[in-house]
C-alpha positions as CSV (number, residue, x, y, z in Angstrom):
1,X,-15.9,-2.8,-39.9
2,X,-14.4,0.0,-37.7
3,X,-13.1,-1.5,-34.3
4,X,-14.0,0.5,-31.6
5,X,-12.6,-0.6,-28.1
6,X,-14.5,-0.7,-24.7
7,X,-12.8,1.2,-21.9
8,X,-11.8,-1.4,-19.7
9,X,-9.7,-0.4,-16.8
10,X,-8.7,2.7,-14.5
11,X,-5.8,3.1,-12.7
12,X,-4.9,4.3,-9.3
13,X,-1.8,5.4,-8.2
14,X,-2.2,5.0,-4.1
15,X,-0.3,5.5,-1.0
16,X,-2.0,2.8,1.4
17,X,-2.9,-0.5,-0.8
18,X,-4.7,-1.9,1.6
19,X,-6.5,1.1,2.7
20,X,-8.1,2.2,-0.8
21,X,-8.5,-1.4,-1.9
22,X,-11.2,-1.5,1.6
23,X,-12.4,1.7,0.8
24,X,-13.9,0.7,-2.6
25,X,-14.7,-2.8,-1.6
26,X,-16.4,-2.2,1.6
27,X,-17.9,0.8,0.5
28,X,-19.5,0.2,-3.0
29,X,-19.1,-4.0,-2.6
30,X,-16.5,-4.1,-5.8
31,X,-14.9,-8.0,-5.7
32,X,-11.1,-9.1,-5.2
33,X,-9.6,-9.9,-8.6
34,X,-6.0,-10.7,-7.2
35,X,-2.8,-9.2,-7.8
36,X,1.1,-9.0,-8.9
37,X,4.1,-8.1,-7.8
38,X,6.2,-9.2,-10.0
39,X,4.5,-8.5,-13.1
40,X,5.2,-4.7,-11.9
41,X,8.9,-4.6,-11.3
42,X,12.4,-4.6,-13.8
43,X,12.6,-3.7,-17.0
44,X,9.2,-5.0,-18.8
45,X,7.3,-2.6,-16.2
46,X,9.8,0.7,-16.7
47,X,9.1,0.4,-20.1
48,X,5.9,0.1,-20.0
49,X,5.5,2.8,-17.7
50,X,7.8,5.2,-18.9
51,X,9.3,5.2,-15.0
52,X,12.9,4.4,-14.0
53,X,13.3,0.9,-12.0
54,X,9.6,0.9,-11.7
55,X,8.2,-1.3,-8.8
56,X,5.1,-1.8,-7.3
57,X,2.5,-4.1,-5.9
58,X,-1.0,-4.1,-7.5
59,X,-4.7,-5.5,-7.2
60,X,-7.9,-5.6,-9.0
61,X,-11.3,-5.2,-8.3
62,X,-14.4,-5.6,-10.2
63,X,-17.6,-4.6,-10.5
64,X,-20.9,-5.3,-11.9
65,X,-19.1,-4.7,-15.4
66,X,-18.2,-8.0,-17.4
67,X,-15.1,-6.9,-18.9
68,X,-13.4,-4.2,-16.4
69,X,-11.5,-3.7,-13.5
70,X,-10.4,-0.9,-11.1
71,X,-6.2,-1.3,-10.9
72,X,-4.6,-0.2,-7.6
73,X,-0.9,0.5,-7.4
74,X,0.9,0.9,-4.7
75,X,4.6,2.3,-5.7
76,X,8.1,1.6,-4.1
77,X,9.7,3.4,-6.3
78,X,9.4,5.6,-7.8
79,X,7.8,7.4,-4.9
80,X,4.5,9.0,-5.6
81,X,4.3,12.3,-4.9
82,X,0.7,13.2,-2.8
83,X,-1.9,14.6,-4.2
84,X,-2.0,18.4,-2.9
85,X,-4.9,19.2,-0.3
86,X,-6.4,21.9,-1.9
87,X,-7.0,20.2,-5.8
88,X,-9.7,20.4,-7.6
89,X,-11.7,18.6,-9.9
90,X,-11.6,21.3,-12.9
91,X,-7.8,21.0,-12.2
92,X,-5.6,19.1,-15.3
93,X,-5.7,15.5,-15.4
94,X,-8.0,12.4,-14.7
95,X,-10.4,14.1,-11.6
96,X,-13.4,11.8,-11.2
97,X,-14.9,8.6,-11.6
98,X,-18.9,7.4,-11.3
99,X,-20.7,4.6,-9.6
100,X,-23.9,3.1,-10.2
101,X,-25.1,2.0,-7.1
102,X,-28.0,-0.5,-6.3
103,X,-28.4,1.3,-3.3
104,X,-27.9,4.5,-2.6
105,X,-28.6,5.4,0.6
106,X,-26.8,1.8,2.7
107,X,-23.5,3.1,0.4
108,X,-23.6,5.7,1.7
109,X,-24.1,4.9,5.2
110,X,-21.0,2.3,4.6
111,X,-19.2,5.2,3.6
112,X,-19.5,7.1,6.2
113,X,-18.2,4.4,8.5
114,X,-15.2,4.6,6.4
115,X,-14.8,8.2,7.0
116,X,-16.1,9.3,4.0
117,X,-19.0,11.9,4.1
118,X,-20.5,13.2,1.0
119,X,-19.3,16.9,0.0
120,X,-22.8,18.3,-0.1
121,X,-26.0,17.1,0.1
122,X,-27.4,14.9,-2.3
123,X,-29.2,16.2,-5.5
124,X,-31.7,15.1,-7.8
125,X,-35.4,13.4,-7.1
126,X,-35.8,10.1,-5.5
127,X,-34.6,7.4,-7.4
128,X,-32.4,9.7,-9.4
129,X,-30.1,11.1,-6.4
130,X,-26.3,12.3,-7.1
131,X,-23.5,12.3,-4.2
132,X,-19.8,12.9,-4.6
133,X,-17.1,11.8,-1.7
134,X,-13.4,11.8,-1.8
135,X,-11.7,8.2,-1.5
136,X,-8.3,7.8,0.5
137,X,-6.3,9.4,-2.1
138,X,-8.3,12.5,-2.7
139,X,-10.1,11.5,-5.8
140,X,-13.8,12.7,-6.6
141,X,-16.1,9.7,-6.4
142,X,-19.8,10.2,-7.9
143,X,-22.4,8.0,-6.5
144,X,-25.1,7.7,-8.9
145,X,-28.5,6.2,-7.7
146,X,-29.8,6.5,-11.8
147,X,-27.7,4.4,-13.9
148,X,-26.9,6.3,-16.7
149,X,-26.8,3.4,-19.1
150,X,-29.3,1.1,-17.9
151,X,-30.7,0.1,-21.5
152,X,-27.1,-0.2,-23.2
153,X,-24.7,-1.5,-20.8
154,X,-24.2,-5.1,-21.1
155,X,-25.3,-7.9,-18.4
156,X,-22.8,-8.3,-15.8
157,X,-22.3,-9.8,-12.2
158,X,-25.2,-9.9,-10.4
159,X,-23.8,-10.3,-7.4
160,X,-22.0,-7.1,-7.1
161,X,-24.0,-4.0,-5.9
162,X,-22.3,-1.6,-8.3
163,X,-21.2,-1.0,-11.7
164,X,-18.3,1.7,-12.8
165,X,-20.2,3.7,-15.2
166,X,-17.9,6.8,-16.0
167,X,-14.5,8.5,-15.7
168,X,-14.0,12.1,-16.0
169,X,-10.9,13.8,-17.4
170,X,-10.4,17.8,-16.7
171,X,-8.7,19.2,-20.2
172,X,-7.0,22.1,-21.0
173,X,-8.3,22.1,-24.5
174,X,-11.7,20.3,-25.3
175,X,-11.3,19.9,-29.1
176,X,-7.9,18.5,-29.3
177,X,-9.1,15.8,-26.4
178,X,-12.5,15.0,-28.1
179,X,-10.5,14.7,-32.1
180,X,-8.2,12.3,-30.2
181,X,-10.8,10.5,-28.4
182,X,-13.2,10.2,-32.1
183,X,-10.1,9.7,-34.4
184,X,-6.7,8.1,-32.4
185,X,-9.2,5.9,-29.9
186,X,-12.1,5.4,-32.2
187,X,-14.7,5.8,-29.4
188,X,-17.7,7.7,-30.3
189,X,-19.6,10.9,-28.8
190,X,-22.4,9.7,-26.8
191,X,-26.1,11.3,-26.6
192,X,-26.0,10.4,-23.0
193,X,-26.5,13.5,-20.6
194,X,-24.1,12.5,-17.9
195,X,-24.4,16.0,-16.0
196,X,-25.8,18.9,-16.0
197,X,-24.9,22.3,-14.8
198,X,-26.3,21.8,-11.3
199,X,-23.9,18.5,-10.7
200,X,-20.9,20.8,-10.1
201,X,-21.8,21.8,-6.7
202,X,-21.6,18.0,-6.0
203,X,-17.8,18.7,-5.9
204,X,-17.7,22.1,-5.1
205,X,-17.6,23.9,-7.9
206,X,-21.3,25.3,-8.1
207,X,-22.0,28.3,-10.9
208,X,-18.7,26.4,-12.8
209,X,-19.0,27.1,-16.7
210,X,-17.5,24.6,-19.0
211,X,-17.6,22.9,-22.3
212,X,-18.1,19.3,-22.3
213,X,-18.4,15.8,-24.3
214,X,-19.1,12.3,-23.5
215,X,-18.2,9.2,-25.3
216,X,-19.4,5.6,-25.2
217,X,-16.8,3.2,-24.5
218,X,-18.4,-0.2,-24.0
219,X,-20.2,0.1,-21.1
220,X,-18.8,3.2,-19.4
221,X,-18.4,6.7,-20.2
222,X,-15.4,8.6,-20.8
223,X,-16.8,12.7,-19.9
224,X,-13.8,14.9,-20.9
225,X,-14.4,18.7,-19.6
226,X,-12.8,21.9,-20.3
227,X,-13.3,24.3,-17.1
228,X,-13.9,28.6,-18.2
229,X,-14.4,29.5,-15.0
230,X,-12.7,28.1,-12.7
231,X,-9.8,27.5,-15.0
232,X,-8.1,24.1,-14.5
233,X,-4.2,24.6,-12.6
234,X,-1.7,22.6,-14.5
235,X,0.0,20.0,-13.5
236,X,2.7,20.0,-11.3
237,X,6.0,20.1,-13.0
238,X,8.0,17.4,-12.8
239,X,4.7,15.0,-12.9
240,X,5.3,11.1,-13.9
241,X,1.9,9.0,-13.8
242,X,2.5,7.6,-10.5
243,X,2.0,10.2,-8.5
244,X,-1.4,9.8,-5.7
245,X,-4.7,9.9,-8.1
246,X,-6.1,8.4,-11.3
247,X,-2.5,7.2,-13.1
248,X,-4.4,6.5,-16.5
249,X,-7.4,4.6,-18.4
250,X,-7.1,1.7,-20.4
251,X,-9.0,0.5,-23.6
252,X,-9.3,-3.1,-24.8
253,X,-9.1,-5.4,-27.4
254,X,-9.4,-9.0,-27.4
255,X,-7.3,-9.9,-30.6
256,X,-3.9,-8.5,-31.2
257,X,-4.5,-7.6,-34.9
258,X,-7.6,-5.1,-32.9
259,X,-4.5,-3.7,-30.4
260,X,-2.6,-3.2,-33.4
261,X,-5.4,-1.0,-35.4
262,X,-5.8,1.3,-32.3
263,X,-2.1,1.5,-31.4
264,X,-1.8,2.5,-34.9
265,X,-4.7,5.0,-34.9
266,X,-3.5,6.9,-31.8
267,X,0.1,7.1,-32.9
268,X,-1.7,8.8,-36.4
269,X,-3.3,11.1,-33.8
270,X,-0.4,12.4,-32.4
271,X,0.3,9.9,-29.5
272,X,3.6,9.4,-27.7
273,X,4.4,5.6,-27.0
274,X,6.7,4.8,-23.8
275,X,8.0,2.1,-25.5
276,X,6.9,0.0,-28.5
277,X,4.1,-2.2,-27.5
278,X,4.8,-5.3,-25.5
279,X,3.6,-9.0,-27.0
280,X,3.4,-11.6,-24.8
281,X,1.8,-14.2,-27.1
282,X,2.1,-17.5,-25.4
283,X,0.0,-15.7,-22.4
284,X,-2.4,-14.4,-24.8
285,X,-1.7,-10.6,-24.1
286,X,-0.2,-7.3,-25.1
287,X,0.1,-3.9,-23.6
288,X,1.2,-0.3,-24.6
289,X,1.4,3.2,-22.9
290,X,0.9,5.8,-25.0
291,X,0.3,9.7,-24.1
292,X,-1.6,11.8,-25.8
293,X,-1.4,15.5,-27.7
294,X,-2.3,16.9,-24.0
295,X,0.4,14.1,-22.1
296,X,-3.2,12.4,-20.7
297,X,-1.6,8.6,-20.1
298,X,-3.8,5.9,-22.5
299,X,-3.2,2.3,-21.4
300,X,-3.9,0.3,-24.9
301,X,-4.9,-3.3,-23.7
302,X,-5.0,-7.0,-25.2
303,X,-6.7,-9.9,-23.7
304,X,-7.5,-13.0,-25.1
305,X,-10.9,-14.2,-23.6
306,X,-10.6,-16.9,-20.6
307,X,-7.3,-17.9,-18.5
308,X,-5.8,-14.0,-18.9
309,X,-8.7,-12.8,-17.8
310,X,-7.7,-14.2,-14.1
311,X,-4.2,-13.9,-14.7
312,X,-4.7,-10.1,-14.9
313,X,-7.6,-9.2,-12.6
314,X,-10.7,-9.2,-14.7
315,X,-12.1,-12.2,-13.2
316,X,-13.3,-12.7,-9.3
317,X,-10.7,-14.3,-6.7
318,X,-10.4,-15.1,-3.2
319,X,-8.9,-12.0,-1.3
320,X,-6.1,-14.0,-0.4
321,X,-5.3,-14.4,-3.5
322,X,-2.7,-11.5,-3.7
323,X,0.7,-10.5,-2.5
324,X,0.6,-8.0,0.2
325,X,2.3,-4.6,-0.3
326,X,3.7,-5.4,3.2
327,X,4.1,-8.8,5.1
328,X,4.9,-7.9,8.7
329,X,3.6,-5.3,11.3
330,X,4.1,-4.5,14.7
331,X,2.2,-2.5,17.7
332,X,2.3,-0.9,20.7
333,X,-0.3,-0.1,22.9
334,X,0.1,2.2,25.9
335,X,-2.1,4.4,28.5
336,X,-1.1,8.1,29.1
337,X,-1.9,9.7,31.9
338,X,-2.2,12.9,30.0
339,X,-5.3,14.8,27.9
340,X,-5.6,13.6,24.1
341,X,-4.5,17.8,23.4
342,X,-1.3,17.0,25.2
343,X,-0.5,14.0,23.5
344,X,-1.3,15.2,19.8
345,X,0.8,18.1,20.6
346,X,3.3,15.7,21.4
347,X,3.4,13.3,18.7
348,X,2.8,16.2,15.8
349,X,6.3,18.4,16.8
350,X,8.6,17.2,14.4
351,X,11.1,19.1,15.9
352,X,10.1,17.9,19.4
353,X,10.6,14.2,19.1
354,X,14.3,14.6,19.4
355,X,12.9,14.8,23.6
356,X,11.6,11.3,23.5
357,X,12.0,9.2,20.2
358,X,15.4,8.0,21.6
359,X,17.8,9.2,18.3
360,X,19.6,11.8,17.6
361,X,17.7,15.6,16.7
362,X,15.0,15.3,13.9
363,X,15.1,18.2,12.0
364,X,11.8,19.6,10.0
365,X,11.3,20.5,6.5
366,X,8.2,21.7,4.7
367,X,6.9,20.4,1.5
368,X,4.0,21.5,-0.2
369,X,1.9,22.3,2.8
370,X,1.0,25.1,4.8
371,X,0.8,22.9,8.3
372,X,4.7,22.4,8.7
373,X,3.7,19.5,11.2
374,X,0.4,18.3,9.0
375,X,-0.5,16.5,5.5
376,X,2.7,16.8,3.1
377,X,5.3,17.6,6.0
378,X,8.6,15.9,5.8
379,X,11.0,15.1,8.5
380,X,14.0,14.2,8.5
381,X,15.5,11.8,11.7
382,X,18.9,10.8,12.4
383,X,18.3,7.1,13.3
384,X,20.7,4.0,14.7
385,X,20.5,3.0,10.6
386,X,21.7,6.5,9.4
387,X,19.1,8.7,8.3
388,X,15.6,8.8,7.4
389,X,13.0,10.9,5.8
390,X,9.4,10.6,6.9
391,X,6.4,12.1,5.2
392,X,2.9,12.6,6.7
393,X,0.1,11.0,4.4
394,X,-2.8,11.8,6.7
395,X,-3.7,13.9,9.8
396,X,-6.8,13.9,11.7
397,X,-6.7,16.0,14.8
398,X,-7.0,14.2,18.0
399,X,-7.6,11.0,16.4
400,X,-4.9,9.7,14.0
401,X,-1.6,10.5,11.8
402,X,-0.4,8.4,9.3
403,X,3.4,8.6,8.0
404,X,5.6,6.8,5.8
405,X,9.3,6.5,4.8
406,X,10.1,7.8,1.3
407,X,14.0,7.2,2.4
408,X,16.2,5.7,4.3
409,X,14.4,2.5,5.2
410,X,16.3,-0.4,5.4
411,X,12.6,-2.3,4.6
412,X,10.3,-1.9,1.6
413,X,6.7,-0.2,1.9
414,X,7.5,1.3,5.5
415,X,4.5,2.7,7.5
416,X,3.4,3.9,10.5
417,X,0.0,5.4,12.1
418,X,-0.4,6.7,15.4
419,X,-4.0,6.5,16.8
420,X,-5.7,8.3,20.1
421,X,-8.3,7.1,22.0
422,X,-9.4,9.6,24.5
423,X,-9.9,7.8,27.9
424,X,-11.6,9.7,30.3
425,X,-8.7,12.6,31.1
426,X,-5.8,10.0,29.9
427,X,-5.3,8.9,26.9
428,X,-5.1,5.3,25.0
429,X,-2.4,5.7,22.3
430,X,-1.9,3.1,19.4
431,X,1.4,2.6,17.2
432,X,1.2,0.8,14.3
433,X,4.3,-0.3,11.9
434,X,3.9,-2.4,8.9
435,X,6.7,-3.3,6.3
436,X,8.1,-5.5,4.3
437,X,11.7,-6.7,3.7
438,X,14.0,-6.2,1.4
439,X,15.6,-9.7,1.9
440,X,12.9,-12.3,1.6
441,X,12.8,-14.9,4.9
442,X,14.6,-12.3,7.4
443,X,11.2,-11.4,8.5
444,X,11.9,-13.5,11.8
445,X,14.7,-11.3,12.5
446,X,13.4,-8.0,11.8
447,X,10.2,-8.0,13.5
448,X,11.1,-8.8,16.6
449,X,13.7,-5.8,16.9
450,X,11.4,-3.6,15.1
451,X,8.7,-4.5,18.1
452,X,11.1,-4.2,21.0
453,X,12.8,-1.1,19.4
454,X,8.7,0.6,19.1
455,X,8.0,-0.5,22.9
456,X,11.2,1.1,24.0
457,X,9.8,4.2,22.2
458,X,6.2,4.1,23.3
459,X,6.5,2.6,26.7
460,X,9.2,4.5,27.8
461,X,11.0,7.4,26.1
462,X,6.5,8.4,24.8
463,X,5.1,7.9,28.1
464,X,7.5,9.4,30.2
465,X,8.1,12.4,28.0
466,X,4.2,13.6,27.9
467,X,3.3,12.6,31.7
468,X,6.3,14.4,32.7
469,X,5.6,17.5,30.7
């Protein structure tokens, strides 16, 4: 008989671990499933990969599904580049993923406390109601109110509110995707009707024409689409797999002679391994990258049934079960006696905070934005260490910006966020550093410097800059 593998896994590539991790677990209810650090660093994981001196920290969740899990990583290196403002879903690469929800409209409403509001109004009868959101990292998110595969799926944790039901992948040619799907996966072509025309002004591409085809895999469907109009931009050059968005899918096998029959069938189709696949035997497990005729990354996955289940995040675990992508933080609150307009003016000139930050000029730079102080924008500061170049992951006018250090840093995972509270006609401003150290046990030096050197900052050089100005 003809093995055919459940899809069992999608990855993330993420900017904020903790952030996205909260956004799908306090959002949809997904459960904890633990995490590695080590398993995704030195050699094993650059091969793997296919990226240089590869390190990251990663955790699972899970759903209603038995046998799959949502993978988050969260890259030091290499650093992944952001996922431009303006993409699309019919754009090139993995675009979407789909939730069954139990229910529909208290998801929602979590969402929204989250920051998340849908991208147009609902569609579709009661009962049967369709939603799409963004999640931290700019991918599409259907909601789905009708579960798709209510009479196939198999029984799964009760206890979780929601089941991943589907992952969508925009191609640049439909037949070669769907012959590799069919022949080098061996998944088959599903009579499911995941969407119709109308879903595409979900995610705001309404009157969209495309050619389309959904397979089974297990008990979630893998929708691969080839956008006529509006034609798909490629990606960018110079992409690797980590960069912000869906990094790949994954398809399992619980025996190794079943890894072996797909690995074999997709090289036959034309796939390009990263490495030869990796057999750890004594753990019960093997893994693969392989890329496909239309470079879409295909994790090929073995599990033996029980203990590697928890050891690699298909099984339920406390939260603190996990290393953290950073271990310290450190904050500074302060009252300015200034509007909130005057203070995000402030603390958005790049070129500015040479006035107040206390180092020498920072200079700007632009990177793939058109707001040279916004989303994307780089900046580069001569700090006491030498210098540093900061990136801005998120702005929200008059309410937050989020940065990080992509390098420089003497300390690993390095970010900040700046929040405003507007008090009256002052302000209540909130900086926030977390990190991690390089060195493992000089946290008790380096937090208290970082803390006096960010009050130094905020409580004097901040403050007295904007209520002077």
């Amino acid at each position: 008989m003809t093995f055919i593998p459940p899809l069992n896994q999608i990855a993330f590539s993420v900017v904020d671990l903790r952030l996205t991790e909260r956004w799908f677990r306090e959002g949809f209810g997904l459960l904890p499933a633990g995490g590695s650090r080590w398993k995704m660093r030195g050699l094993m994981a650059a091969r793997v990969q296919g990226l240089p001196r590869a390190a990251s920290t990663c955790w699972w969740l899970v759903g209603r599904n038995p046998w799959f899990q949502l993978e988050l990583f969260q890259f030091e290196r290499p650093i992944a580049e952001l996922m431009p403002r303006d993409s699309r879903p019919c754009d090139i690469g993995y675009t979407r993923i789909g939730l069954w929800v139990a229910d529909f409209d208290a998801t929602l409403a979590r969402l929204k406390t989250l920051g998340s509001l849908p991208l147009s109004a609902p569609l579709g009868a009661p009962g049967k109601r369709r939603a799409c959101v963004r999640n931290p990292d700019g991918v599409f998110v259907e909601i789905m109110e009708d579960d798709p595969l209510a009479t196939v799926a198999a029984p799964g944790r009760s206890n979780c509110p929601a089941a991943i039901r589907s992952v969508t992948m925009s191609v640049p040619d439909l037949t070669k995707t769907a012959l590799f799907l069919s022949t080098g996966v061996g998944i088959k072509e599903s009579d499911v009707t995941l969407h119709t025309p109308e879903h595409e002004a979900l995610w705001g591409l309404a009157g969209a024409r495309t050619l389309s085809k959904v397979f089974l895999a297990g008990d979630v469907l893998v929708e691969a689409v080839q956008y006529l109009d509006p034609v798909g931009r490629p990606r960018r050059q110079g992409y690797r797999i980590n960069d912000q968005g869906i990094l790949n899918i994954a398809f399992g096998a619980r025996t190794k002679k079943d890894h072996v029959t797909v690995y074999r069938r997709s090289r036959d189709a034309g796939a390009r391994p990263n490495c030869s696949p990796l057999y750890m035997p004594g753990f019960g497990a093997g893994v693969v990258y392989v890329n496909d005729p239309q470079n879409f990354s295909v994790e090929i996955l073995w599990l033996n049934p029980g203990r590697p289940d928890r050891d690699w995040g298909f099984d339920p675990l406390p939260i603190q079960q996990r290393p953290e992508p950073d271990t310290l933080s450190v904050s500074q609150r302060v009252t300015l006696h200034a509007p909130v307009e005057r203070v995000w003016a402030v603390v958005t000139d790049h070129e500015g905070m040479a006035q107040w930050i206390g180092f020498k000029p920072v200079t700007r730079t632009v990177d793939g934005t058109p707001d040279v102080n916004g989303y994307g924008s780089v900046r580069l500061m001569h700090g006491p260490a030498g210098k540093v170049v900061e990136q801005v992951i998120d702005c929200n006018p008059l309410q937050s910006l989020r940065y990080r250090v992509i390098k420089g840093s003497p300390l690993v995972c390095h970010q900040g966020e700046v929040r405003l509270t507007p008090v009256g006609s002052n302000t209540e401003l909130t900086w926030t550093i977390r990190f991690r150290p390089k060195i493992a046990g000089t946290g008790f030096l380096l937090r208290p410097f970082m803390q006096r050197m960010l009050g130094a900052m905020v409580d004097k050089h901040l403050k007295s800059y904007v209520e002077r100005r």
